[in-house]
N, C-alpha and C positions, 0 to 999 in steps of 0.2 A: 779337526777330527771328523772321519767319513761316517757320519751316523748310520748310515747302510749295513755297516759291519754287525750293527743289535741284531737286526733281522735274524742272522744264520748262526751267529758265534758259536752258539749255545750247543750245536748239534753237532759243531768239529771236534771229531777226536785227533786226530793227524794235522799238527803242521809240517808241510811238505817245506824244505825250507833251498831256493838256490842260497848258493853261497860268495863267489866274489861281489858286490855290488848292492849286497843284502844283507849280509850281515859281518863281512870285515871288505876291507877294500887294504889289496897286499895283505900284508899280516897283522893288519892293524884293526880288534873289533870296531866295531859303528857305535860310538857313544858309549852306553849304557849295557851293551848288550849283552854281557853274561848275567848280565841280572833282570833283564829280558826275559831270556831263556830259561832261566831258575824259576822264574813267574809261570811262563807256559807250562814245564814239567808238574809245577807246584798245581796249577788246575787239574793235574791229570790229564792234560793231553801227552801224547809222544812226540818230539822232536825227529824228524829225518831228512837227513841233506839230502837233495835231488840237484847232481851236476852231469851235464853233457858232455864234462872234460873224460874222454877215455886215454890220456895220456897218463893215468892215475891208480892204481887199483884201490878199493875201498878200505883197505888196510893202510894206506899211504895218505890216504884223508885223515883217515881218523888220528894219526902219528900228527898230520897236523893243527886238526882244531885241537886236539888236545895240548901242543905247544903253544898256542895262544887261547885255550881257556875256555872253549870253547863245544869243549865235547863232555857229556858223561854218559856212565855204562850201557845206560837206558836208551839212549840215543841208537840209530843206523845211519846208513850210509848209502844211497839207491844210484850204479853211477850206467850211464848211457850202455859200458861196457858190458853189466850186470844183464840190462834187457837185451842187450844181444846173444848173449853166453845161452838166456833163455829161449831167445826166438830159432836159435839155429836146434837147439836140443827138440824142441818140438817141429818144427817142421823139417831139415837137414839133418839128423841123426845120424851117426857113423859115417857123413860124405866127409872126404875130402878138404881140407878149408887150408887157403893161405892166409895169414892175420898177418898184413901192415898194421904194423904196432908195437909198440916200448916192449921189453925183452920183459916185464914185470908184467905188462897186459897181458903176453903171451902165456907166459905163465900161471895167470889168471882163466885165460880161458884152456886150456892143457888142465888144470884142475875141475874146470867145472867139469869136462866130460867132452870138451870138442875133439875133433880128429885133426889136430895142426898138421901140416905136410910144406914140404918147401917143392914140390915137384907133383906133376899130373893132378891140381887143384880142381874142383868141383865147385869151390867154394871160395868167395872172395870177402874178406872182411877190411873195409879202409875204416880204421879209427886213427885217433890224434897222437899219430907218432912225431914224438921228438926227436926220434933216434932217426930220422927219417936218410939215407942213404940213395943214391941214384941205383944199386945194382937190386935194393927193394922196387924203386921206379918203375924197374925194366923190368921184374919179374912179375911184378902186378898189372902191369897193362899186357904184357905175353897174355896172363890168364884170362883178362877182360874179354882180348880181341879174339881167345879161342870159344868165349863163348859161356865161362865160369857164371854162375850166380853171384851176383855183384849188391852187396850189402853196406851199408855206412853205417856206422855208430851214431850219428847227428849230424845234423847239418852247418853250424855257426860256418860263416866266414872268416872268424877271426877271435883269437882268446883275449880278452881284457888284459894286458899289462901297463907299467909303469911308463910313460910318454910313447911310448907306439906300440897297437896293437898286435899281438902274432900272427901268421896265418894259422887257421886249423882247418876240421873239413872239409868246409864246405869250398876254401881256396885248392885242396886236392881233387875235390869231385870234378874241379872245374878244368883241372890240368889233366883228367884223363878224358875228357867230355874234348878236349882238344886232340889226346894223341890216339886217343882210338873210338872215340864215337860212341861211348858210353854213359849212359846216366845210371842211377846208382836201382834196382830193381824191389830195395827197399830200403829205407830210413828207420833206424830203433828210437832214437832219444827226442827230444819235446823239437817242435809241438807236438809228434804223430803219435797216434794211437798206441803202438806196440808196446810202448815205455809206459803210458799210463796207465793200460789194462795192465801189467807186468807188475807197475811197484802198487795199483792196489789191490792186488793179490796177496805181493809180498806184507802189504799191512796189514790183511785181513778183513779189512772194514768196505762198506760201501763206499762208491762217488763221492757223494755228497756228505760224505763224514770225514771229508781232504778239502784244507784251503791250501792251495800253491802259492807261493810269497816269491814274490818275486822282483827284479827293478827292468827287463829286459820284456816289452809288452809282446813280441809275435817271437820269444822263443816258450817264456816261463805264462803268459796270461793267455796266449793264444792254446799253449800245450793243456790248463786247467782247462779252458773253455771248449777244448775237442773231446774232455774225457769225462765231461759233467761233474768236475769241481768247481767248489768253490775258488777266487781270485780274487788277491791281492796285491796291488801294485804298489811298492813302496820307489820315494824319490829318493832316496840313500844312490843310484849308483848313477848307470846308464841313461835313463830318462830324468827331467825333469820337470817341471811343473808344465811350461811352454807347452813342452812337446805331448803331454800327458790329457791337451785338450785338442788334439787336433789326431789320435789314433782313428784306426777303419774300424768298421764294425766286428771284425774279427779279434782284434786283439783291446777290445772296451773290459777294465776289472769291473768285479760287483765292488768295489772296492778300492780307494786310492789313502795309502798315509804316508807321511816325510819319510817317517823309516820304520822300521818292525817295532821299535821304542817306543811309539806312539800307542801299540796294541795295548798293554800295558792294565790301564784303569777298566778295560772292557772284557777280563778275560773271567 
């Protein structure tokens, strides 16, 4: 047990919580952990999933922690998608925007207020399309190389699955970085600022009244550490113990436990 965790507990109202590698891995909870989670609610903190997957809309999360057990009312949902929907509404208003992305993201972002267009874009949005087609390819590198505002949802390389990883953005960022000499002119989702100023807004609370829980250290503890939360590395996913002593000074938790299960006795 990380006795470190005494220090701050006290003052979290918000666990921020990723979700594959933290607190189910596929569709299977991590041990214990709807009774975990009934523990943290039960202190009076808020539960809210923070995922990078913009292949998702937040209504489509919550369809699934609630089929494994995982969700209740009180709970939200904060997804990479979300901070973008808002970064363009504040800065891009009424431009122009192509959105590579699942026909349900689009639709996501069409309701919050953005200006979708398949033609003369202003505005480029690459999130984590599945639907992903070559004639979107070519429509979205036309816009890059005329010059569009060129925006990513997150960066990962690649999504967590069952014996091989998928590609996700940050293997698209890489394939227009090849056809038309583009890098992305901002990032919304962790680590970068725009997502964390974004969801603690959306909580209402300050920094430092958010621990990030996480098992993945330079996307989930580097993203707490850029936005002045609290971090928590848990070994449930992607890292392990090994690897969990030899991170850069960037992505070090105030905090390391086996898994969110351990929190438990300290809350």
């Amino acid at each position: 047990m990380d006795e470190r965790i005494k220090d701050w507990i006290g003052q979290i109202k918000i666990f921020l919580l990723d979700m594959d590698g933290t607190i189910y891995i596929g569709d299977k909870p991590i041990g214990a952990m709807r009774d975990t989670l009934a523990a943290i609610r039960a202190s009076g903190r808020k539960v809210v999933y923070c995922t990078n997957n913009s292949s998702r809309t937040a209504e489509e999360y919550v369809q699934k922690l609630k089929k494994i057990g995982l969700y209740e009312e009180a709970d939200a949902i904060y997804t990479s998608s979300m901070a973008t929907i808002g970064y363009l509404n504040r800065h891009y208003k009424d431009r122009r925007v192509y959105a590579c992305a699942t026909k349900e993201v689009c639709a996501q972002f069409a309701a919050g207020g953005v200006h979708l267009t398949e033609k003369d874009a202003q505005v480029c949005v690459l999130a984590y399309d599945t639907e992903l087609t070559y004639a979107k390819i070519e429509k979205m590198n036309y816009f890059l190389a005329k010059g569009a505002v060129y925006i990513a949802t997150h960066p990962d390389d690649v999504c967590p699955a069952p014996e091989v990883y998928k590609p996700d953005v940050g293997s698209f960022i890489q394939l227009f970085r090849r056809s038309c000499g583009r890098e992305p002119d901002v990032i919304c989702g962790k680590p970068f600022r725009v997502m964390g100023e974004a969801v603690a807004a959306y909580c209402g609370v300050s920094p430092e009244q958010i621990v990030m829980v996480g098992d993945r250290p330079h996307t989930d503890i580097r993203f707490g550490r850029n936005n002045g939360f609290h971090t928590l590395l848990v070994l449930s996913g992607e890292t392990d113990e090994k690897k969990a002593k030899t991170l850069p000074e960037t992505d070090i938790p105030d905090a390391i436990l086996p898994s969110l299960n351990d929190i438990v006795g300290m809350l």
